[in-house]
C-alpha positions as CSV (number, residue, x, y, z in Angstrom):
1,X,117.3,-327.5,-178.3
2,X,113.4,-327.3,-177.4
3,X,114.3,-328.2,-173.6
4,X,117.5,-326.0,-173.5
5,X,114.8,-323.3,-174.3
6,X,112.2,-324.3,-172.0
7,X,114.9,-324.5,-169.6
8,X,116.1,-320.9,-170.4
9,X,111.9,-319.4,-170.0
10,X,111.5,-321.2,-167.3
11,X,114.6,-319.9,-164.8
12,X,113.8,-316.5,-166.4
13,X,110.5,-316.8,-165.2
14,X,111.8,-317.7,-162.2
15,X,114.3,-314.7,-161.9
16,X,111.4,-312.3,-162.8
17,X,109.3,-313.3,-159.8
18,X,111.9,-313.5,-157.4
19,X,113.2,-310.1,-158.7
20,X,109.3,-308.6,-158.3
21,X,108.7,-310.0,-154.9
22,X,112.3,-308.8,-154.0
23,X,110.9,-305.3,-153.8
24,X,110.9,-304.0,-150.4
25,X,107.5,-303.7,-148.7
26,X,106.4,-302.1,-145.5
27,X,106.8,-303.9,-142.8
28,X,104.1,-306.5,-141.2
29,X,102.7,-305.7,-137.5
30,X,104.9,-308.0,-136.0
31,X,108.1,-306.5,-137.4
32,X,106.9,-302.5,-137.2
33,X,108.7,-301.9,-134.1
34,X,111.9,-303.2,-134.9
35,X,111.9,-301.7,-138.5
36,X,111.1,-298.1,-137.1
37,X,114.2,-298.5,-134.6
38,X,116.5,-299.5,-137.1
39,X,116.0,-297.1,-140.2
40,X,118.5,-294.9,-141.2
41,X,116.0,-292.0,-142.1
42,X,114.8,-288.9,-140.4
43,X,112.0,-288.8,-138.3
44,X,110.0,-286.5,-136.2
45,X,106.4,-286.0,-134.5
46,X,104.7,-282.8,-135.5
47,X,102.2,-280.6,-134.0
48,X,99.7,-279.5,-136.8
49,X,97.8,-276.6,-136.0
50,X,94.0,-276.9,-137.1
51,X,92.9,-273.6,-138.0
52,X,89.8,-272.2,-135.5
53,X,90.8,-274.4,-132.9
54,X,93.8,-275.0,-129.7
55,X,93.8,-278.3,-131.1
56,X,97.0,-279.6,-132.4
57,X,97.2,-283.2,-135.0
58,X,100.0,-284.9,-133.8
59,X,101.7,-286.4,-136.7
60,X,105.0,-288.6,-137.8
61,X,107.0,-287.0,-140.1
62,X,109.7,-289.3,-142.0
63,X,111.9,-287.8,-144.9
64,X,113.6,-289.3,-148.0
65,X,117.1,-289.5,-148.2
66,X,117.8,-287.6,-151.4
67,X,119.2,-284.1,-152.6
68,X,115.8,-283.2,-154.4
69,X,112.7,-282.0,-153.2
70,X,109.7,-283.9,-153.1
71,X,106.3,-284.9,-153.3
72,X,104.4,-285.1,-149.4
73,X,102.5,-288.5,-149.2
74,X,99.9,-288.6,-146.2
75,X,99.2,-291.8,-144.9
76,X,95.8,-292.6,-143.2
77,X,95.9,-295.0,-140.7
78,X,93.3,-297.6,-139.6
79,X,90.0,-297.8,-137.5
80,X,93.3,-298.8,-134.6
81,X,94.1,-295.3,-134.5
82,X,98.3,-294.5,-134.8
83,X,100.5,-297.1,-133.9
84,X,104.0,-298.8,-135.2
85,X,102.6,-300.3,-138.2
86,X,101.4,-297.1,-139.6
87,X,104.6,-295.1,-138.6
88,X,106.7,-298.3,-140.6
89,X,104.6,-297.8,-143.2
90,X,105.3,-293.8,-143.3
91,X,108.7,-295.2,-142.9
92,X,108.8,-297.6,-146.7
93,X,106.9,-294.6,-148.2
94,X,109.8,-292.3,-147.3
95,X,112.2,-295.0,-148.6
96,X,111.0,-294.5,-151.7
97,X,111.6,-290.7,-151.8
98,X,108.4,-289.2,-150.7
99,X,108.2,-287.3,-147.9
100,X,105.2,-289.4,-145.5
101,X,103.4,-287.7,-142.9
102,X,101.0,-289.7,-140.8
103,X,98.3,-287.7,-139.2
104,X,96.9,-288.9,-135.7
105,X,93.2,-288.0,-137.1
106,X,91.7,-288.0,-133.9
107,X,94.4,-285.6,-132.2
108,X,92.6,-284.1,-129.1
109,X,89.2,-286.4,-129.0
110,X,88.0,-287.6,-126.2
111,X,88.8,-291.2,-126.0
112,X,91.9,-291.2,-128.7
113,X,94.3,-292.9,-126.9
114,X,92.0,-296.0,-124.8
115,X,89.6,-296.2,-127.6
116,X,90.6,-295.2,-131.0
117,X,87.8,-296.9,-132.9
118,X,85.2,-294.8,-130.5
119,X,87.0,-291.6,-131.2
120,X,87.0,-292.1,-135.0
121,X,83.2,-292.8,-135.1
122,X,82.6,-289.4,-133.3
123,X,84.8,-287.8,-136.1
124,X,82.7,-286.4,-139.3
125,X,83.4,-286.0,-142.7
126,X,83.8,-282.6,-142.2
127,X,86.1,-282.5,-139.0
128,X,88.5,-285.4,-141.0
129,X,88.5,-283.2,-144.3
130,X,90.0,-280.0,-142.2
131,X,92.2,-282.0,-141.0
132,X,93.6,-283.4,-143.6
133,X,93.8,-280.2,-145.2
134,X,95.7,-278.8,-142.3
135,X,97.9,-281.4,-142.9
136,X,98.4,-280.7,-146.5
137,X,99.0,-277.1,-146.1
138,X,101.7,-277.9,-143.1
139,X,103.4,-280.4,-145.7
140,X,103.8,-278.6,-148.7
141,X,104.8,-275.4,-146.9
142,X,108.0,-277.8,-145.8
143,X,111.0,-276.4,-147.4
144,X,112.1,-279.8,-149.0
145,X,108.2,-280.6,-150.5
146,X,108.1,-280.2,-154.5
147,X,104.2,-279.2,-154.2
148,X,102.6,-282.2,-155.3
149,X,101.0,-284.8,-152.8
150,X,99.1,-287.5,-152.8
151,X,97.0,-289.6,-149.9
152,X,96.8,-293.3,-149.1
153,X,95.0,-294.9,-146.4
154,X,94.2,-298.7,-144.8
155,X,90.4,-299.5,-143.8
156,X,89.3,-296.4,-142.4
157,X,91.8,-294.9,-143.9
158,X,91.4,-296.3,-147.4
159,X,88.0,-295.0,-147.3
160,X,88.7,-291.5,-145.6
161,X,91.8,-291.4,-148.4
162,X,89.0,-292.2,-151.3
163,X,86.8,-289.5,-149.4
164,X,89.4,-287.0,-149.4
165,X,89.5,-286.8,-153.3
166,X,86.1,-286.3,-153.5
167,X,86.9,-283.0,-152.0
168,X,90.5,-281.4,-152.4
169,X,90.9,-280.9,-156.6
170,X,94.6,-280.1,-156.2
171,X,95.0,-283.6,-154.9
172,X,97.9,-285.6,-157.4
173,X,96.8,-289.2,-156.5
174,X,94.7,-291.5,-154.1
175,X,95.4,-294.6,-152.6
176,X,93.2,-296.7,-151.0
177,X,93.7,-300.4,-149.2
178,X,90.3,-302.2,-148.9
179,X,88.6,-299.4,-147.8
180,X,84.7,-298.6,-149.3
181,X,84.2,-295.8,-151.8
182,X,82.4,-292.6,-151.5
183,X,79.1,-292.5,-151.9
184,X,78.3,-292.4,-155.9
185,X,77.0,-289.3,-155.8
186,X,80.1,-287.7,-154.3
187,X,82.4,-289.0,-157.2
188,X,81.9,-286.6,-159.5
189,X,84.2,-284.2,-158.0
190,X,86.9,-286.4,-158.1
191,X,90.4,-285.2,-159.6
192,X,92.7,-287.1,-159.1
193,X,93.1,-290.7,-160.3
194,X,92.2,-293.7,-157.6
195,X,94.2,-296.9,-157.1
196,X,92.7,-299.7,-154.9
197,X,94.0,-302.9,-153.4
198,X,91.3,-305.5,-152.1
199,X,92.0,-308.8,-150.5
200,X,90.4,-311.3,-152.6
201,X,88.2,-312.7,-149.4
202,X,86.6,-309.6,-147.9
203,X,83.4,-309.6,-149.4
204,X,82.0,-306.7,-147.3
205,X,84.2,-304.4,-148.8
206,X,84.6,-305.7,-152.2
207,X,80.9,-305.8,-152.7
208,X,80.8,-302.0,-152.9
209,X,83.8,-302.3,-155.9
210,X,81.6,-302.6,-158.7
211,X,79.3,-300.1,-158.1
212,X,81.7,-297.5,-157.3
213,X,84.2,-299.0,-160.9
214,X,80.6,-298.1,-162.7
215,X,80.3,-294.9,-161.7
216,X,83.8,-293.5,-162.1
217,X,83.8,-295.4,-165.8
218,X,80.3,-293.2,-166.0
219,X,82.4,-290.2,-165.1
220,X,85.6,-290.8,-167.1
221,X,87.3,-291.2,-163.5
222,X,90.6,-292.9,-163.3
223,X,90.3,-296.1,-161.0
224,X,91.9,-298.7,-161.2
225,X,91.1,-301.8,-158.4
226,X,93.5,-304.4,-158.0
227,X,91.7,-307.9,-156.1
228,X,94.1,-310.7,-154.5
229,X,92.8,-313.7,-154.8
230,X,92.9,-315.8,-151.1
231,X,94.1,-312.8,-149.1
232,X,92.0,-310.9,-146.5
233,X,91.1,-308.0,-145.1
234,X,94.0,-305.9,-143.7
235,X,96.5,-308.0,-145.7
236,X,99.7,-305.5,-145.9
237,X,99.5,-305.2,-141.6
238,X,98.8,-309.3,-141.7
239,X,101.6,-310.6,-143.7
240,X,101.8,-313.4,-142.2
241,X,98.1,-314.7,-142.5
242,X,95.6,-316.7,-144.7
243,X,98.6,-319.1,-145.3
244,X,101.1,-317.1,-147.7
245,X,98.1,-315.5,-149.4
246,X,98.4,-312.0,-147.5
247,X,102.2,-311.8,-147.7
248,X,101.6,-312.5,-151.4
249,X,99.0,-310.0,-152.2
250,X,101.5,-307.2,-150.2
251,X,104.3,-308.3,-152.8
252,X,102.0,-307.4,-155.7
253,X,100.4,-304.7,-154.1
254,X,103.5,-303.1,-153.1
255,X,105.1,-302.0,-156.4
256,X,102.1,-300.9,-158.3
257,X,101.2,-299.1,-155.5
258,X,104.8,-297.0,-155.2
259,X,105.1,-296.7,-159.2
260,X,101.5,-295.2,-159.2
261,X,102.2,-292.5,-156.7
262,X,105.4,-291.5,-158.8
263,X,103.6,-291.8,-161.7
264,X,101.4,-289.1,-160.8
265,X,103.4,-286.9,-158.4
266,X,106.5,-285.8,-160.8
């Protein structure tokens, strides 16, 4: 009877995994391209009008496939500027009935398109915040956004998406993927609650965790920091690196990640 048991807990421990990990994730870098091409949702670029200037934020535009209206996600890509990853990942965000815009940050600076990482050092804090807001006010003025709306971001943009809270209060929820907090005296004026996921092995990143945890425990500031042992830096873009311990960290990352943003954008 004792093994028929253990027999039982262990194939349901089994099932439970396999049904966690079953959750579908964005796609890595190496499968972007092919995911874009084949998904059965809408898509479109976008011209964002940044008020005071002719400038224009080119963004990617995907919308959920459902009857309701809903919450605007806007996803921040890397220090690698737009490319297919981040539209795919616009694209599993919009799966899960958000509506994901993906702003080109550096629309319009010299250098975007042969040297993104250039451009986005010659971007400040100020310029990426009116941006983003310009995205903002574009998305929720869509007819099919519910109002509420939420940012994640990767490296750069895990640290732009953590900087943004620090500055729009009407923000629902922020995202970040192992990208370095604010600085601590910019946390106070944070509103909205912060998830971050952290590759186990990136040390220059996660040594900044702690301090930043302190503070927003210091300020009654929801963050919650999620750290996956073995995996690196950029994990969710690298599945298939650091020997199963990227693609792992992307399974668990995954799920909280999407139950988070609906947690706090109903």
């Amino acid at each position: 009877m004792k093994l028929q048991s253990f027999i039982a807990l262990f194939l349901f421990s089994v099932f439970a995994n396999t049904l966690a990990y079953s959750q579908t994730i964005p796609p890595s870098e190496a499968t972007a391209k092919d995911a874009i091409a084949k998904t059965p949702r809408h898509a479109e670029y976008a011209d964002v009008a940044l008020p005071g200037s002719d400038t224009k934020i080119k963004c990617w535009v995907v919308y959920p496939e459902t009857k309701d209206k809903a919450p605007v996600v806007i996803v921040i890509h890397e220090i690698f500027g737009m490319t297919d990853w981040v539209n795919s990942v616009a694209d599993a965000i919009a799966a899960e009935g958000f509506i994901a815009i993906a702003p080109d940050l550096i629309s319009g600076k010299e250098g975007a398109k042969d040297n993104p990482r250039e451009a986005i050092g010659k971007l400040t804090e100020e310029e990426t915040i009116q941006r983003l807001n310009a995205v903002r006010d574009y998305g929720l003025a869509l007819p099919s956004a519910n109002g509420k709306f939420a940012t994640i971001g990767f490296c750069y943009g895990g640290r732009t998406s953590f900087l943004y809270a620090t500055t729009q209060p009407k923000l629902s929820a922020a995202v970040v993927y192992y990208g370095n907090g604010p600085a601590p005296e910019k946390l106070a004026t944070i509103a909205a609650p912060v998830q971050g996921h952290y590759g186990g092995d990136d040390a220059r990143v996660n040594s900044t965790i702690p301090e930043t945890e302190t503070k927003m425990k210091e300020l009654s500031k929801p963050f919650e920091p999620n750290i996956y042992d073995g995996a690196g830096h950029g994990f969710l873009r690298q599945q298939d690196g650091r020997e199963g311990a990227n693609l792992k960290a992307s399974q668990q990352a995954w799920p909280k990640t999407i139950a988070f943003l609906k947690q706090h954008t109903k």
